[in-house]
Structures are given as C-alpha cells and as structure tokens.
N, C-alpha and C positions, 0 to 999 in steps of 0.2 A: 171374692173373686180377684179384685186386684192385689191383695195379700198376696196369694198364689199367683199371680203374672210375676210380681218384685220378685218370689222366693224363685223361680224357677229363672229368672233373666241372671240373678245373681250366680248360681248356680254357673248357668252360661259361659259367664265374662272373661272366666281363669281357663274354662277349655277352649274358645277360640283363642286367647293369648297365645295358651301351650301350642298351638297348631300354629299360628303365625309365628312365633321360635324355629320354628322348625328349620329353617335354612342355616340355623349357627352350629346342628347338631345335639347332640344328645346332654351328657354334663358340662356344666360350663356355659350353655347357650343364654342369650338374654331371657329367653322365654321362661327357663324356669325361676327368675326372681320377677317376672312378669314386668321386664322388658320391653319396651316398641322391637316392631319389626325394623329390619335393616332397608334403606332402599335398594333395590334392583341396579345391580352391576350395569355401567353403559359396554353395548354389546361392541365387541374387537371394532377396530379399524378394519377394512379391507388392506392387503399389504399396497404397497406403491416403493417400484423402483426409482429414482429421481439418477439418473447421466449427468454427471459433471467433468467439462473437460478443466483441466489441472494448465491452465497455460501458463499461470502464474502462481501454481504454489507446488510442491515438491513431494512427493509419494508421503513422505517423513512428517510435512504439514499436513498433508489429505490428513492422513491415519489419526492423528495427534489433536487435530483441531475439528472435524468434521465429523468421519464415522463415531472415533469413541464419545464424544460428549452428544450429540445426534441421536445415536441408538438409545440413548437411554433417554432423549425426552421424547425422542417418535419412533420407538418401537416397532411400528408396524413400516415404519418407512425402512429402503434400506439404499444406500446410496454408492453408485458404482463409477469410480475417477477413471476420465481416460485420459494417457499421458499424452502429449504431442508429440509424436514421432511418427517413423514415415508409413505410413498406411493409417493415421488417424490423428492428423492434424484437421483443424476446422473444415477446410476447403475439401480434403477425401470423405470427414463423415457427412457432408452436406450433397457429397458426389454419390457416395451408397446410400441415400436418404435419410440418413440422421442428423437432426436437430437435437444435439443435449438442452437439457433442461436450464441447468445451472453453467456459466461462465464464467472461471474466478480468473477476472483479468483487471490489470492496472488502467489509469485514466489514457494509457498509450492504446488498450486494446481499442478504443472506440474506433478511434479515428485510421487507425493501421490496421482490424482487420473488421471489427462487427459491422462497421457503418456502411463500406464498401460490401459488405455481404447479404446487407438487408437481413441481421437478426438483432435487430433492435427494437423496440417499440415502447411507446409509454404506458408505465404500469400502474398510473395516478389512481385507475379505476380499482387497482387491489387494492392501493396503500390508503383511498378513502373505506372501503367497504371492511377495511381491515380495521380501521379506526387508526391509524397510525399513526403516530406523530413527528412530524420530520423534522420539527424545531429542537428534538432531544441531540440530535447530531448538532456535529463540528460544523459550524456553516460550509467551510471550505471545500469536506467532499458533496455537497449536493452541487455548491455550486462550479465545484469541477467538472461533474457528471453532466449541469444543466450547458454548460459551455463549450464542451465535448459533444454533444447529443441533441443541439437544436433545442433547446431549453426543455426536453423532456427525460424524465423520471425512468431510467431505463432499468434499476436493480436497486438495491442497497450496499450501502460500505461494509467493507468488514473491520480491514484497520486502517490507521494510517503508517507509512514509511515515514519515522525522523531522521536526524540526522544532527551533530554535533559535531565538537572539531576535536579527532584524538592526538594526545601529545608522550612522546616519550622522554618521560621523565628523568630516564638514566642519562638521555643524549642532551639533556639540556642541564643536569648535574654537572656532565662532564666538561661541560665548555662553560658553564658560570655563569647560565641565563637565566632570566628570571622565567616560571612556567605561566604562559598564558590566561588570560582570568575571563567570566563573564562577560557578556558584552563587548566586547572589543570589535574595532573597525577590521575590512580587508588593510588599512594601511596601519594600523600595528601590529597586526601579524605577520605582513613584509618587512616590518620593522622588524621580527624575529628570526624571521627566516634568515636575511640576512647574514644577523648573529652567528648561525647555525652553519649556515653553508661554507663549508672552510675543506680543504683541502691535509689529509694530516696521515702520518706513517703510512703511505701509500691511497688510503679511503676517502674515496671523494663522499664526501654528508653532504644531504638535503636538507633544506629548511622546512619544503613543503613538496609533498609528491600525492598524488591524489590520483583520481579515475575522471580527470579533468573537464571533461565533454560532457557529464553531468553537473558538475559542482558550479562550473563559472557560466556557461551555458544553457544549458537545458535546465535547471533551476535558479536561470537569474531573476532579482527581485523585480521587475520592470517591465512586466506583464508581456515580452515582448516571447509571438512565437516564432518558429520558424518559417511559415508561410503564411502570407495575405488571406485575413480571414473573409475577404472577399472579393481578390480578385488570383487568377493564376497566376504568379509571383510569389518570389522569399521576399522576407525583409531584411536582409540580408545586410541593403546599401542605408539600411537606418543609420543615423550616428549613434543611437546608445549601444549597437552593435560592438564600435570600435570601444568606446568604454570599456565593453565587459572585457572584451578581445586583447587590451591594453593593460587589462588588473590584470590578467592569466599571464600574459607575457611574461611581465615582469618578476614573476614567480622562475622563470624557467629562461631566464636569459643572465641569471645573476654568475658573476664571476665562478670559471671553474668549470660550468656546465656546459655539457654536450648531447646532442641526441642525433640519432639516423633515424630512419623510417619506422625499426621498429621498438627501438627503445621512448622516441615519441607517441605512441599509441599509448590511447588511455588506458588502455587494460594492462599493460605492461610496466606503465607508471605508476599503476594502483597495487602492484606488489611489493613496491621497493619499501613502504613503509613497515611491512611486516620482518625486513631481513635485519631492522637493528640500524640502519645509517640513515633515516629520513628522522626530521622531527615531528614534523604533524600533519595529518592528512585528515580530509571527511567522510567519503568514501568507505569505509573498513574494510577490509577481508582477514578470512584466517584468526579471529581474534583467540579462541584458543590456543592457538600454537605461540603464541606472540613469547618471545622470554626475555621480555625485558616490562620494568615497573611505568604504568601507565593509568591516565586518567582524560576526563575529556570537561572542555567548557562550551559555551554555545556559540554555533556555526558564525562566523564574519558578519562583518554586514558593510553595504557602504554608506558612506557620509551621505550620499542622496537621498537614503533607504532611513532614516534611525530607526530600530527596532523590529526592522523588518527583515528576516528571515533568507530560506530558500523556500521555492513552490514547494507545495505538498503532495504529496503522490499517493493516493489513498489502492489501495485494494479493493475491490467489489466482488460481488456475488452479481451478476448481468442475469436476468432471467432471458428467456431466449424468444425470439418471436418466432411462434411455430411448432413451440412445444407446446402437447395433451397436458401438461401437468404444470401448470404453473401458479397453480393457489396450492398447491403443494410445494412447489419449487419457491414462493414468496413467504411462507410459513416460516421455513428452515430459515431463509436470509432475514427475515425478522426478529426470529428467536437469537439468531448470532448478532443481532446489535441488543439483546437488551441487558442489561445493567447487571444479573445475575452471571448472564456469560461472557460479556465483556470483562467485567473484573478478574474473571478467573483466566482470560486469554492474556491482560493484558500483566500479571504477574508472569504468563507463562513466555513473556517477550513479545508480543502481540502490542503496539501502540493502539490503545482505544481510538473508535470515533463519537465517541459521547462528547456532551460538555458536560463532565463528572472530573470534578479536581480528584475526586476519591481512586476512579479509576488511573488517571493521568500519573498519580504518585504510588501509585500498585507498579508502574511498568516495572519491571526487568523483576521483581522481589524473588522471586524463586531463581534465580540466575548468579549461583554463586562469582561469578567472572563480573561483575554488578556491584555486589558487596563490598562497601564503604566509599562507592564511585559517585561523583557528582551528578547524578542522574537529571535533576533538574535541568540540566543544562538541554536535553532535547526538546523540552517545552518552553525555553526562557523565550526566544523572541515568538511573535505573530507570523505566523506562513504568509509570503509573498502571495498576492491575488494570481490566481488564473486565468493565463491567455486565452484570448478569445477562438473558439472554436469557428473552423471552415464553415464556409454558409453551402447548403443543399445545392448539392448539384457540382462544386467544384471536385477536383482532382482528390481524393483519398488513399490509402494507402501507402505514403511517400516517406518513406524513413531520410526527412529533410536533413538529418543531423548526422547520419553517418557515409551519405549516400555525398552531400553536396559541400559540407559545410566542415566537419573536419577534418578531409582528408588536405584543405587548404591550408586548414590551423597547421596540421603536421609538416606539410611544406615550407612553411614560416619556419617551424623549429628546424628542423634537418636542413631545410636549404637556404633556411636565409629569406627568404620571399616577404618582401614589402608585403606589411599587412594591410595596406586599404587594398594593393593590386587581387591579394587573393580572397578578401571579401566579395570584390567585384566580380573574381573568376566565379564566384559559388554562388552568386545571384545570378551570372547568367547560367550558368550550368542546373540550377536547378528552374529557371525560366526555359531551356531547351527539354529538359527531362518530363516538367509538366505538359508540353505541350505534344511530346511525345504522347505519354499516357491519354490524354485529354484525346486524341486523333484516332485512338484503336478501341 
C-alpha cells in the first residue's frame, strides 16, 4: 500500500509543477523544465496627480528635471506645474481653494510668501516614518530651512545655487594682468580691478560689474539679515553694515566711473559683463552668448571671513500644509535628494545637496560651456552661516532689500549721498514701512 501512495504522489509532483508554470505560458515557461512558480505581480498603484507650483523653476526645469525622470520612477503618479502668473500665483490658487501640493521655492520663499500664508508646517513626522536621513544633506540647506521656519522641517532641498567669480580672460590679456586664482581676498580682487578699469579708444572697462544687491549684500559672510530677527526693525544701523557698504563702494567709485539711476541698478550692472568691457563678475548671465575666452576661480572672501564664502541659497521642494497628498507629495522630494538622482541632476548642472564629493565633482559634466573650466572653484570655500530667521508673529513678507535698502545704495552712486546718511534713511524707512504692515 505505501508503495502505491510513493508511486502515485510521484506521478503527481511534475503535473502540479506543469499547472503552477502555467502563468509563463506555453514553450519557454519555467514549468516545463519544472521551474518554481513566479510570485504574483504587486497590483498597480492607484494614479495620483501631485500640483506643483513652479515659483522658482522654469517650464524648461519643470519638464527636464521633474516630469521626465518622475514618470519613470512613479508612474502611476503624474505631476502638473503651475506657472505664477496672473490668475495662479499662490495667493489666487489659495483664493479659488487650491493648495498645491509641492512648492519649488528658494530659502527667500519662506519668509516672503509661505510663512505669511500659513502653508507651512513640520514634516518631521513623514521624514521619521519614512526613515529618512537628514544627516545625508549639506548641513547648510536644513539649517537654512530650520532658520527660516521656526526651526521646523518644512520640505526637502533639491539643489543648491553656487557661485564663483567669472573672469575675462581676453580683457585681462589685453591690458597685461595677471588672471585671478583661488582663494583670493575682496582686496585683491580690487587690487585687479583697479588694473582693469581704464579708460581707452573711447571704451570705458570695468574691473568688476556684477548684480551687486546680491553679491555684497544679500550674500554677505556675516550672518547679518536684513531685519531684526526679533524685534520690528532693520539692521541696517549695524556697523558691519558699513563694511559690506564700503567693499561694494569702492568697486564703483574708481576713477572713470559714472552711474545715474539706472545704470546703478543691479540688474542693469549685471549685463555689462556679458558685452566684452567688464573683467569679472559673480552673478552671470547669458553665459552662452558670452564671445569672448573665459574662466572662473572662487567667489572673494574677506580678511574677517578666511575661507568663508557667500550664503547659500538652496532650492526646496516645500510640501504644502493643506494638501490631501502629501506622503506622496514627500516620496517625490525624497526620491530627488537620493544619490542615484542627485548625480545624474548634478552633471546635468543642478548643484547637489548631498555631502557626496562624488556628486559635487559630477556638477556641470554634461555642460559642454564647463569643459576644461576650473569647476572646483564653486565648492572651494565653506558657505557663509545663515541668518537668523524672524521670530513668530513679526512683520513677514517684506522685501527688505529692494524695497528699503537699495534704492539708498543707488543714491550713493548716482547722487553722491553720504553713505552712513542713507543707511540711516533705510533703517528708518523700513522701521516706518514695518509698522505700517504691523497696524493693518
């Protein structure tokens, strides 16, 4: 009898196999070399739209950096950019009751619109349950975000913005100066400018022209912000104020130069380096069109500062408080800081937020305009610390810097105006403007 149990179980063994095959098909299926079964496919995602408004990145970046590489790790997700223009900037989608999910805004969006908006909130409880490790980041952008944010976790970085000092090579061939190198202080690069700035067959040259409201200012090493991060007031009447106020100067007071209203504006300073007569600036624009031979070292520093930098200006993905969907909306911004897609963002000119030298020396690689450029120079110094962020409940939204602070700076240039007088005009002018806001 157990004889014939053995004969018939053997029997058995090879036609349940063949029938567990069965899902591979006919020839060719694992079953007929009598194969395991395959496991059970995990069934679809439900789809899910995720709303990202674009305040800080550009249809060109949406498409390039978000949908295409996105679609293909979350598939079922599908993600729709809305530009800021007029009928769908933050404040209209929040008036027709939409909350975007995702926010791709700079460490400026916090405090100029989200914070004031009440769509912020800490996301400590995803980034535990997600298991995530924050220590993989640059310290800098967290602790930008925590400084900005009431020391709470409000998104993840995507990249960060560097910045280096570009020099034109041909205009310093031409006049027989030596080109700029690593490391160098703000006073040996006035030392060059100097050089530079001459007067010749008609063409007034620059030693240094830049988008200067950012460079000397708004990125000074020296933690200092533009308003009291705890009481209604600028800091305007600080002394290292005058400092910064006194390096910039003297960049734009040298022999030769002239400016009115709107030749002093920073945006209009920051194109002159592209036309061939400035020598070096930080800022860039236009770098394709540039035609003339060019390279960059890393950005100034001052004797106060050694080796320290300008602020760093990271990018974020903000999830939104408010949005149905944001353990989907924290998936994506986590998947965009990990190490697989970072490297591939950061060849594609995207500065990493890892601390991965691997990545950091990937930047620009697929960027033929890069190719044999001293790259290193955007990571040679340490980013200046992060000012302190307004304490809860003060005045928000205040575009301290273009609003109070350099339209004084321009006064100086064009009109001559004593610089402690229009320091002190912009500290009270933006003590009257806060307390304006503060009363409605």
């Amino acid at each position: 009898m157990w004889k014939k149990a053995l004969t018939m179980l053997a029997v058995s063994v090879p036609v349940l196999a063949a029938c567990g095959g069965g899902g591979q098909g006919g020839e060719g299926g694992n079953g007929a070399d009598g194969g395991t079964a395959q496991p059970p496919k995990a069934a679809p995602k439900e789809p899910i739209e995720l709303t990202v408004s674009l305040y800080s990145a550009t249809q060109e970046e949406f498409d390039k950096f978000y949908v295409a590489p996105l679609k293909e790790k979350f598939p079922h997700m599908t993600l729709k950019g809305i530009r800021p223009e007029k009928g769908s900037y933050i404040e209209d989608l929040l008036a027709a009751g939409t909350v975007p999910d995702l926010f791709i805004g700079s460490k400026g969006a916090l405090p100029n619109q989200l914070n004031g908006l009440g769509l912020t909130e800490d996301i400590s409880g995803l980034v535990k349950s997600g298991g995530y490790d924050l220590s993989r980041l640059d310290p800098v952008t967290v602790d930008i975000m925590r400084k900005a944010a009431n020391g709470s976790i409000v998104g993840l970085p995507l990249n960060l913005n560097v910045n280096a000092l570009y020099y034109n090579k041909d205009l310093f061939d031409k006049f027989g100066v030596p080109y700029p190198k690593d490391g160098m202080t703000w006073d040996d690069v006035y030392e060059l400018a100097k050089k530079l700035t001459r007067y010749e067959q008609g063409v007034q040259y620059r030693g240094f022209s830049d988008r200067w409201g950012d460079t000397f200012f708004a990125g000074n090493p020296f933690e200092l912000p533009y308003l009291d991060p705890k009481e209604e007031k600028s800091t305007f009447q600080n002394e290292t104020w005058k400092t910064i106020a006194e390096n910039w100067l003297r960049f734009y007071t040298l022999p030769g130069l002239k400016f009115d209203s709107k030749t002093a504006f920073k945006e209009e300073d920051r194109k002159v380096f592209q036309t061939g007569i400035s020598g070096m600036t930080i800022m860039a624009a236009d770098v394709p069109k540039w035609e003339f031979a060019w390279d960059i070292v890393s950005v100034p520093t001052y004797k106060e500062k050694p080796g320290v930098g300008l602020q760093a200006n990271a990018r974020y993905n903000y999830i939104m408080k408010g949005s149905k969907k944001q353990q989907a909306a924290f998936e994506v911004a986590a998947y965009m800081t990990s190490e697989e897609y970072q490297l591939k963002m950061a060849k594609d000119g995207l500065f990493p937020v890892l601390n991965d030298e691997k990545a950091k020396k990937a930047y620009m690689e697929n960027d033929p305009l890069y190719k044999g450029k001293n790259v290193k120079a955007f990571y040679f110094h340490k980013f200046a610390p992060e000012p302190q962020g307004r304490a809860p409940g003060l005045v928000n939204g205040v575009n301290a810097q273009d609003k109070y602070l350099l339209p004084e700076m321009i006064k100086v240039l064009a009109e001559n105006k004593d610089l402690n007088s229009a320091l002190r005009d912009a500290a009270e002018a933006a003590a009257k403007g806060l307390a304006e806001a503060k009363s409605k």
